[in-house]
DSSP file (Angstrom, degrees, kcal/mol; ACC not computed):
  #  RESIDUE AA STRUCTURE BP1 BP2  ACC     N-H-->O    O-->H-N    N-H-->O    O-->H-N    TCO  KAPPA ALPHA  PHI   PSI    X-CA   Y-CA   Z-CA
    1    1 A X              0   0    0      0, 0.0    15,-4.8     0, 0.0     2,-0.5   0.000 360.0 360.0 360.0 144.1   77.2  121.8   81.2
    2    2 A X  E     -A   15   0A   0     13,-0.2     2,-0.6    23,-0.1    13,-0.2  -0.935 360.0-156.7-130.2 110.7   77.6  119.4   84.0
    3    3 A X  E     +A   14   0A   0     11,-1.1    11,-1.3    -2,-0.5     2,-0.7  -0.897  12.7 178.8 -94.1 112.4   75.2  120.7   87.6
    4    4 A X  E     +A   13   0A   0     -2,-0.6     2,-0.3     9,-0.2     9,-0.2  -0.975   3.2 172.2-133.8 115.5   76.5  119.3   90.6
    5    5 A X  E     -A   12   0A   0      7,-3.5     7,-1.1    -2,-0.7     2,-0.4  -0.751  19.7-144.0-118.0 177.1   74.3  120.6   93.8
    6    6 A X  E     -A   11   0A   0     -2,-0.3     2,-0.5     5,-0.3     5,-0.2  -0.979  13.7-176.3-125.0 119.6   75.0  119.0   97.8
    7    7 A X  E >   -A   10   0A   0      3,-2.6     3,-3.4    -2,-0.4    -2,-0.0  -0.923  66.3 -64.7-144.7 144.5   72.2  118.5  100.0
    8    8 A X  T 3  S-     0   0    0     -2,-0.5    -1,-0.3     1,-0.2    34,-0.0  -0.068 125.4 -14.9  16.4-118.5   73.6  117.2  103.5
    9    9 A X  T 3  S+     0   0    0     -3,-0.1    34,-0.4     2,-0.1     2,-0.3   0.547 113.4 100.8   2.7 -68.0   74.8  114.0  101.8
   10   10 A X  E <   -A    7   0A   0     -3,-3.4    -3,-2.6    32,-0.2     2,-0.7  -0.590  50.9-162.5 -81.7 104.7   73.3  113.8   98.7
   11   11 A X  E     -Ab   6  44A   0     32,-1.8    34,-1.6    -2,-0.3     2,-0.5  -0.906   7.3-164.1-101.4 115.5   75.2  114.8   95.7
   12   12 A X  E     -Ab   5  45A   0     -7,-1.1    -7,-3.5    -2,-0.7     2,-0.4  -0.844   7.1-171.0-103.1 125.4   73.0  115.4   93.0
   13   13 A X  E     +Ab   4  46A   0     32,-1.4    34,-0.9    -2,-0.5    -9,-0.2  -0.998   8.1 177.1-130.9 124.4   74.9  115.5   89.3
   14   14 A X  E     -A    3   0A   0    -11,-1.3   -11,-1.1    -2,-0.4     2,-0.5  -0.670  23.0-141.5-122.2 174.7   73.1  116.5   86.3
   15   15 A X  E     -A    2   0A   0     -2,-0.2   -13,-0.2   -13,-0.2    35,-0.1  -0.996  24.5-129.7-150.3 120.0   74.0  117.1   82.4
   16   16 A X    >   -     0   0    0    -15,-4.8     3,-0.8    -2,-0.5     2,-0.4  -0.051  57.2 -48.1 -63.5-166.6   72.5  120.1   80.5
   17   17 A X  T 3  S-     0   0    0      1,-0.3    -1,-0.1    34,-0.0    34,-0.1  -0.650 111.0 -21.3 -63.7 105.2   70.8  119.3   77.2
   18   18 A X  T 3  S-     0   0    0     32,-0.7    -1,-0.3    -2,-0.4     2,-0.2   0.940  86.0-178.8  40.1  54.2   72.6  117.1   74.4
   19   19 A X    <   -     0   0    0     -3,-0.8     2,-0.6    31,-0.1    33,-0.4  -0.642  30.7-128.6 -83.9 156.6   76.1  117.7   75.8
   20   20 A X        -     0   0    0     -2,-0.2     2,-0.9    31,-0.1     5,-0.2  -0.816  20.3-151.3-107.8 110.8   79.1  116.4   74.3
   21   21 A X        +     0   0    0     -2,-0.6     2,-0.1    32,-0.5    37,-0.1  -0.438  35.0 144.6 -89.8 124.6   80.8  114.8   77.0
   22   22 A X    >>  -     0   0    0     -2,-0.9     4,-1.4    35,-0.1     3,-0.7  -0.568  64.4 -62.5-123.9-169.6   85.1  114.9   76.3
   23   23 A X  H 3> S+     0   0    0      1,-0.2     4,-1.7     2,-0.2     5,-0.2   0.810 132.4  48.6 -51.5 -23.2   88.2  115.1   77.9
   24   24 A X  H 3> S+     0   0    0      2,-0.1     4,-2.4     3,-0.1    -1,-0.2   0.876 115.9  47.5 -87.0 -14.1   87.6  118.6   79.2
   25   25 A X  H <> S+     0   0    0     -3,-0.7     4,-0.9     2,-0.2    -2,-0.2   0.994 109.4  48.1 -53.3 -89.0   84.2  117.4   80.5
   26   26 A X  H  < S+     0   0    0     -4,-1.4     4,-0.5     2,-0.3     5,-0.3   0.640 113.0  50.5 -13.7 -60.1   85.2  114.5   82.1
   27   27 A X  H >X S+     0   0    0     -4,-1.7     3,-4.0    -5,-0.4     4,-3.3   0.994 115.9  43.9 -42.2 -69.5   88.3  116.5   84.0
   28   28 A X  H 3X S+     0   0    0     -4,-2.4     4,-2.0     1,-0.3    -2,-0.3   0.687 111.4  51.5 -65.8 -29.1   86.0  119.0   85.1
   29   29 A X  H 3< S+     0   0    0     -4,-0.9    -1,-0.3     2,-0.2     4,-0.3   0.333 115.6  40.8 -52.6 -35.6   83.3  116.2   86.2
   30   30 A X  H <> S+     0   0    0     -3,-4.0     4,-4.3    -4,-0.5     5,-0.4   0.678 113.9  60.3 -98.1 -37.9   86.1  113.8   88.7
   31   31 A X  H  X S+     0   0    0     -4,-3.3     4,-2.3    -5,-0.3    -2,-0.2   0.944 111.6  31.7 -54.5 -47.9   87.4  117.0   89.8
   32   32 A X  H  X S+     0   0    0     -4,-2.0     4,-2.8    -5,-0.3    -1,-0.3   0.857 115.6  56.0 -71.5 -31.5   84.5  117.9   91.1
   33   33 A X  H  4 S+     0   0    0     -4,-0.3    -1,-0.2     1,-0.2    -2,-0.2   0.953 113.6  46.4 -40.6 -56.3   83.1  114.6   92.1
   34   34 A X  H >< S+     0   0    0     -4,-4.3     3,-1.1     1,-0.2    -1,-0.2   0.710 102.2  56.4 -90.4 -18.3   86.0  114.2   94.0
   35   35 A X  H >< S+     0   0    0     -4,-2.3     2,-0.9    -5,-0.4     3,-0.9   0.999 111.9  51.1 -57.0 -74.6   86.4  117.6   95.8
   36   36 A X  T 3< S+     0   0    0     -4,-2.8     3,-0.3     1,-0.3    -2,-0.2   0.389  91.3  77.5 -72.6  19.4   82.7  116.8   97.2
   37   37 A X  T <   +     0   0    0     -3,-1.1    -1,-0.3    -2,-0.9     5,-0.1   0.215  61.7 105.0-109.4  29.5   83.6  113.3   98.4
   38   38 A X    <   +     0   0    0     -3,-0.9     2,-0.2     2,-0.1    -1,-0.2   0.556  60.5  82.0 -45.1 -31.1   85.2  114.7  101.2
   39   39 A X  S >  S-     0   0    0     -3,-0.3     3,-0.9   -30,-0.1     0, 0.0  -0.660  79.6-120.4-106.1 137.2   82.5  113.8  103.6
   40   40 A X  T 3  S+     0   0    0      1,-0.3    33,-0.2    -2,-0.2    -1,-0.1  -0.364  98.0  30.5 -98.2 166.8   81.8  110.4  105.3
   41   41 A X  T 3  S+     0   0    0     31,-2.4     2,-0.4    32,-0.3    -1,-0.3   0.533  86.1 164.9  66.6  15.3   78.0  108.8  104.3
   42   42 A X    <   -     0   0    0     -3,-0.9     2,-0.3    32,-0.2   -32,-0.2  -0.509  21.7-166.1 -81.0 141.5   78.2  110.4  101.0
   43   43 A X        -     0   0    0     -2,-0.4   -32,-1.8   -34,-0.4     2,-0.3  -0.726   8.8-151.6-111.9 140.8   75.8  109.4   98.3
   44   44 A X  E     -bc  11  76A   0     31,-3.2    33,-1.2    -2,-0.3     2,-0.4  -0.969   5.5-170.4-116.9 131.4   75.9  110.2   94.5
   45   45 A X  E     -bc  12  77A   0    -34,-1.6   -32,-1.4    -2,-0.3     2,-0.3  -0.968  14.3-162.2-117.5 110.9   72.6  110.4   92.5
   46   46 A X  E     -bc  13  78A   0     31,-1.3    33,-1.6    -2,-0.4     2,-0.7  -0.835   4.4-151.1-111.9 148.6   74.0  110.5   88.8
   47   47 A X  E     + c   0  79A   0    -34,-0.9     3,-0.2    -2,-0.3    33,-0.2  -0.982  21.4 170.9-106.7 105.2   70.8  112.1   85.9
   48   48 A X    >   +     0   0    0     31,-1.4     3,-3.7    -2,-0.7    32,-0.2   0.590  38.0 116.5 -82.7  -5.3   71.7  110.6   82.9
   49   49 A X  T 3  S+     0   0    0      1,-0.3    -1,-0.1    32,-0.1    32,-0.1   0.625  83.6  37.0  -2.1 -52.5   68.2  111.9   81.3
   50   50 A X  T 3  S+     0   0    0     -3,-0.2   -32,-0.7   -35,-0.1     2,-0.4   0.570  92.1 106.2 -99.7 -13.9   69.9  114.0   78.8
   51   51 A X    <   +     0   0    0     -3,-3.7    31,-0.4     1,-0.1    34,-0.2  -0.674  35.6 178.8 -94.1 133.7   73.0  111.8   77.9
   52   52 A X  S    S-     0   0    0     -2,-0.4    33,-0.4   -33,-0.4     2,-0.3   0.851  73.8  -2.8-114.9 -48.0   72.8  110.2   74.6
   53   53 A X        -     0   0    0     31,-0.1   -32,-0.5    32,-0.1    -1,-0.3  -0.987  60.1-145.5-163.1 138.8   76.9  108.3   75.0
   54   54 A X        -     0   0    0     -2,-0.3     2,-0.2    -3,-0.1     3,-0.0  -0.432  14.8-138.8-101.9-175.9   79.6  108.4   77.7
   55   55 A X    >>  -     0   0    0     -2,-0.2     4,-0.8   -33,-0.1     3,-0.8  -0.728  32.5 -99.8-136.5 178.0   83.3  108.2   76.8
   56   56 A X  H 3> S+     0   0    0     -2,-0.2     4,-2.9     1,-0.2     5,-0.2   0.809 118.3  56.1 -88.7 -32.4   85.7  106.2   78.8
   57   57 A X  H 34 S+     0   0    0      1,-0.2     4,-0.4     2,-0.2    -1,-0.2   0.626 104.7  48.3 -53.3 -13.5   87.0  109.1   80.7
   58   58 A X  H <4 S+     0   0    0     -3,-0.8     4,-0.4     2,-0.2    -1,-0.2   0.757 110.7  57.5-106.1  -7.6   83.8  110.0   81.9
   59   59 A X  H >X S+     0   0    0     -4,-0.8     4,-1.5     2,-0.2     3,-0.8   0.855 112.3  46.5 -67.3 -52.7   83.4  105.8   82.9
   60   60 A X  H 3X S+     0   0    0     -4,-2.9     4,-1.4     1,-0.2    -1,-0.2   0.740 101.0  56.7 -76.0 -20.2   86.3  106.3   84.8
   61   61 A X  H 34 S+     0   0    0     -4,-0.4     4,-0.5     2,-0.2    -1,-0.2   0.535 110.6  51.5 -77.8 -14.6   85.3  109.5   86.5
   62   62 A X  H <4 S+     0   0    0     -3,-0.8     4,-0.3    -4,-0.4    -2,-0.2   0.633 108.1  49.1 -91.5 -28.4   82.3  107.3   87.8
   63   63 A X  H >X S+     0   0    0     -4,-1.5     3,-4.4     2,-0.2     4,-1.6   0.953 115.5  45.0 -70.4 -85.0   84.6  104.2   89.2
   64   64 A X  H 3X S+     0   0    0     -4,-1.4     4,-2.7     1,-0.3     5,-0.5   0.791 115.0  46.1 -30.1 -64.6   87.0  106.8   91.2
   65   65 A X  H 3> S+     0   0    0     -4,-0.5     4,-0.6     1,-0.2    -1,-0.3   0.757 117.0  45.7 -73.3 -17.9   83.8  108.7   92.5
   66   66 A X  H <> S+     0   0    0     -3,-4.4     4,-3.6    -4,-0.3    -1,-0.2   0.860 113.8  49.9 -79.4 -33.9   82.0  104.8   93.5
   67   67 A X  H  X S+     0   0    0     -4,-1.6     4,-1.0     2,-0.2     5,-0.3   0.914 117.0  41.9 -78.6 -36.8   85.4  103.6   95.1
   68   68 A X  H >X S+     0   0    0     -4,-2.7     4,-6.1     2,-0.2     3,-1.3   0.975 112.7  53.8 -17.4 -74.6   85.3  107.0   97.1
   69   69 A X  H 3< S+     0   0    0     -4,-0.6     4,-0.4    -5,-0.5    -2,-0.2   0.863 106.7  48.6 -35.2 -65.4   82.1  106.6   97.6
   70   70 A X  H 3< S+     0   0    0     -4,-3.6     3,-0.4     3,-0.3    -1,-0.3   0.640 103.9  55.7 -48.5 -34.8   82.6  103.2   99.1
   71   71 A X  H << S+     0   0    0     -3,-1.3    -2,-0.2    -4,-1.0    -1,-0.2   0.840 112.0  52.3 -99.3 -52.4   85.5  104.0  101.7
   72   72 A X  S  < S-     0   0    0     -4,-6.1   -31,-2.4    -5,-0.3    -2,-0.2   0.829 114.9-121.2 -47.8 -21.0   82.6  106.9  102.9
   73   73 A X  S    S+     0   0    0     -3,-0.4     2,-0.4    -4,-0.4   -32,-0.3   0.906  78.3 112.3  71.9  89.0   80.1  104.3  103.2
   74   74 A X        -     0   0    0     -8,-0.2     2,-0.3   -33,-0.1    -1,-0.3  -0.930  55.8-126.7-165.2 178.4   78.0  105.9  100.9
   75   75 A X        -     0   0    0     -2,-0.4   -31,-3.2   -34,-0.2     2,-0.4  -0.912  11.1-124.3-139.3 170.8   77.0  104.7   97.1
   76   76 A X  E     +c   44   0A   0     21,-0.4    23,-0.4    -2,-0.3     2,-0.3  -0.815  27.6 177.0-102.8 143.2   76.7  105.6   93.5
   77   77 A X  E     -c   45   0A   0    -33,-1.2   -31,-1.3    -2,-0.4     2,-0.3  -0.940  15.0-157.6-134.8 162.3   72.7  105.2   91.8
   78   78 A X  E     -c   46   0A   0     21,-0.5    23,-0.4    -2,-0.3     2,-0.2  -0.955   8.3-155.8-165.3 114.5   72.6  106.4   88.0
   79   79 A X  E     +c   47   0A   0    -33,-1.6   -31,-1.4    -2,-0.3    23,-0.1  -0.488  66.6   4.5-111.2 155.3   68.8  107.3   87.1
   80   80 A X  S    S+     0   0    0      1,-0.2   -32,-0.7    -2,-0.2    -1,-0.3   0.744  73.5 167.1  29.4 117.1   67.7  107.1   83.2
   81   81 A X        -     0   0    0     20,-0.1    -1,-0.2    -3,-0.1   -32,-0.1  -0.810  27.2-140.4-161.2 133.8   70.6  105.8   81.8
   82   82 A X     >  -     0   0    0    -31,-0.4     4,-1.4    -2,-0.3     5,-0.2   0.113  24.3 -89.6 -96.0-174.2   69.8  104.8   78.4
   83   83 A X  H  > S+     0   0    0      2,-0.2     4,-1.8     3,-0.1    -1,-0.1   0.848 125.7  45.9 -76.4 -23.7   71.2  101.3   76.3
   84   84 A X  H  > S+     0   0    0      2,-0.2     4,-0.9   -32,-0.2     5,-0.2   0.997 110.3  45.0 -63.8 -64.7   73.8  102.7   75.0
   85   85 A X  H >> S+     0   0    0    -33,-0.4     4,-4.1     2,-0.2     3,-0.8   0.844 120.1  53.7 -29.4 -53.8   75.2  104.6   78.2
   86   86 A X  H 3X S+     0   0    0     -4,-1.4     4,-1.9     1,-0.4     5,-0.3   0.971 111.9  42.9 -71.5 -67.8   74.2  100.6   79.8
   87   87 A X  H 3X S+     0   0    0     -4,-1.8     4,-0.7     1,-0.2    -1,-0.4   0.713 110.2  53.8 -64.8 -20.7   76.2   98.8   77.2
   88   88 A X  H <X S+     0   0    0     -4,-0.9     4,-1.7    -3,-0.8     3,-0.3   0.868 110.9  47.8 -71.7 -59.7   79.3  101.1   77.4
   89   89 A X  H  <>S+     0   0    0     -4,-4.1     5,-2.2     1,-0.2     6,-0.6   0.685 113.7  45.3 -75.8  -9.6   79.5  100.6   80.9
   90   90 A X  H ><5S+     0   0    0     -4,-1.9     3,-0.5    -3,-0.3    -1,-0.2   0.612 108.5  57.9-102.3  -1.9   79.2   96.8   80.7
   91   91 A X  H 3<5S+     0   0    0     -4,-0.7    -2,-0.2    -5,-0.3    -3,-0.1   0.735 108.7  44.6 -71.3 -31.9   81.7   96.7   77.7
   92   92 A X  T 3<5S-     0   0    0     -4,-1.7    -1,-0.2    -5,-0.1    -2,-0.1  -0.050 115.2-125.6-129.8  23.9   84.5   98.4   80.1
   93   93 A X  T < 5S+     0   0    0     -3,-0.5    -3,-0.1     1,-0.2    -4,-0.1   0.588  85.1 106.9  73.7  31.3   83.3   95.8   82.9
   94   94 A X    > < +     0   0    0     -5,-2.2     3,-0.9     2,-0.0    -1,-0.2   0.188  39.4 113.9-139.5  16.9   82.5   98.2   85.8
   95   95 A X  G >  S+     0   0    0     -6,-0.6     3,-0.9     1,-0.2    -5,-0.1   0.770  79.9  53.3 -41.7 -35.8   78.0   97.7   85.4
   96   96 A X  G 3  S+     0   0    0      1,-0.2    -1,-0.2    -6,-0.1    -6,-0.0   0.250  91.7  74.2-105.7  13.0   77.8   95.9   89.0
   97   97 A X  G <  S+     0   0    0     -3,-0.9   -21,-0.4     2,-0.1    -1,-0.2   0.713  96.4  50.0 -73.3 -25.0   79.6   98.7   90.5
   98   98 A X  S <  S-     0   0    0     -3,-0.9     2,-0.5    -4,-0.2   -21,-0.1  -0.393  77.9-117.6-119.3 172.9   76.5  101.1   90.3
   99   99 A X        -     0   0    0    -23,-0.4   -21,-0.5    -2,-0.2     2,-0.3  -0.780  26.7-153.3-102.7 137.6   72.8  101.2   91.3
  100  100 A X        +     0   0    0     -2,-0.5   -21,-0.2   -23,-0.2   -19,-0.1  -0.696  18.7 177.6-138.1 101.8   70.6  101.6   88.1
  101  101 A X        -     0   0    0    -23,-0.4   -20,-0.1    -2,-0.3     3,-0.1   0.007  24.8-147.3 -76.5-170.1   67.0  103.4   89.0
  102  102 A X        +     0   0    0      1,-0.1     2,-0.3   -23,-0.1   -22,-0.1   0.449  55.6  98.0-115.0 -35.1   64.4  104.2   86.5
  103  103 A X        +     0   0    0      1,-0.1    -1,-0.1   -24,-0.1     4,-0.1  -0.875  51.1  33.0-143.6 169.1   62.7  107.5   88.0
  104  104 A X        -     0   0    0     -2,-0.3     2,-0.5     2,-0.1     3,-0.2   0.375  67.7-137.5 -83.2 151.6   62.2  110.1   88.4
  105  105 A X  S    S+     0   0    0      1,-0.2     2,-0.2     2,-0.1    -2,-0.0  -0.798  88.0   0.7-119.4 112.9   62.8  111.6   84.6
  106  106 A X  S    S-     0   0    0     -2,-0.5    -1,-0.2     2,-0.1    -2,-0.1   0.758 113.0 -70.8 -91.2-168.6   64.4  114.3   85.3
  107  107 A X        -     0   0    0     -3,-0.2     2,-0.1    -2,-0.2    -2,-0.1   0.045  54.2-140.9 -35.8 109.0   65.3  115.3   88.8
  108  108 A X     >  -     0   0    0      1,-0.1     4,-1.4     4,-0.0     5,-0.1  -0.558  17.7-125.1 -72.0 157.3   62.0  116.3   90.5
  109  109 A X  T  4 S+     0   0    0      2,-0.2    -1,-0.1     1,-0.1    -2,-0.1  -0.287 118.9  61.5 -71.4  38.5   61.9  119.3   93.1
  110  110 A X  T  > S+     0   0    0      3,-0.0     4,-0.7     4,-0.0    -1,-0.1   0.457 111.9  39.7-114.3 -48.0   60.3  116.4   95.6
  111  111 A X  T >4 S+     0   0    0      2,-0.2     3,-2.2     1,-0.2    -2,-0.2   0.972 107.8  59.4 -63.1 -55.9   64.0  114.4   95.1
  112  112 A X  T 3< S+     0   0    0     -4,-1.4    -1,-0.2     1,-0.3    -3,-0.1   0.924 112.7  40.3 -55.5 -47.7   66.1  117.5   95.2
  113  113 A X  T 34        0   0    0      1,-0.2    -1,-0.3    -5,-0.1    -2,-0.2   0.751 360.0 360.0 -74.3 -11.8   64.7  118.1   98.8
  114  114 A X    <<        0   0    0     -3,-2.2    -1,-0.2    -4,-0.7    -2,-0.2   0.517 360.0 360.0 -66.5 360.0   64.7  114.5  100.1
């Protein structure tokens, strides 16, 4: 299951426990991204905490949602993202597109409210 909250801004995107992220994921995952990039300044906070491997669909649902992102002014950061996730995304030549934090693991209630 894929959690996508708003606060003012802030688009917070999370991944439930050992999902298997596929095409129907991935759809549902841009769709939504992109419905909530509506908004000028918006920011995407992505959790990878829980995600073990991306697919190229879901690589591409993260470029569309940075290049948004970008015409809002606003940026993508992608917290715990693991070596695999890291190499996937530098194989398909789109790493220096994104922010890559370290913490919090997972999404604190002190981030959710910021």
């Amino acid at each position: 299951m894929i959690k996508i909250r708003t606060y003012s801004n802030t688009i917070l995107v999370s991944f439930a426990k050992n999902i298997q992220l596929n095409r129907k994921n991935s759809a549902l995952f841009r769709d939504q991204l992109i419905s909530k990039l509506t908004f000028p300044y918006s920011n995407i906070i992505v959790d990878f905490n829980e995600v073990k491997e991306i697919n190229r669909e879901m690589i591409d649902a993260l470029v569309a949602g940075q290049r948004l992102s970008k015409i809002n002014r606003g940026q993508v950061s992608l917290f715990n993202v693991n070596a695999q996730i890291y190499k996937a995304l530098r194989l398909a030549k789109v790493d220096h597109l994104f922010f890559f934090c370290d913490e919090p693991k997972p999404f604190s209630q002190g981030l959710l409210m910021a």
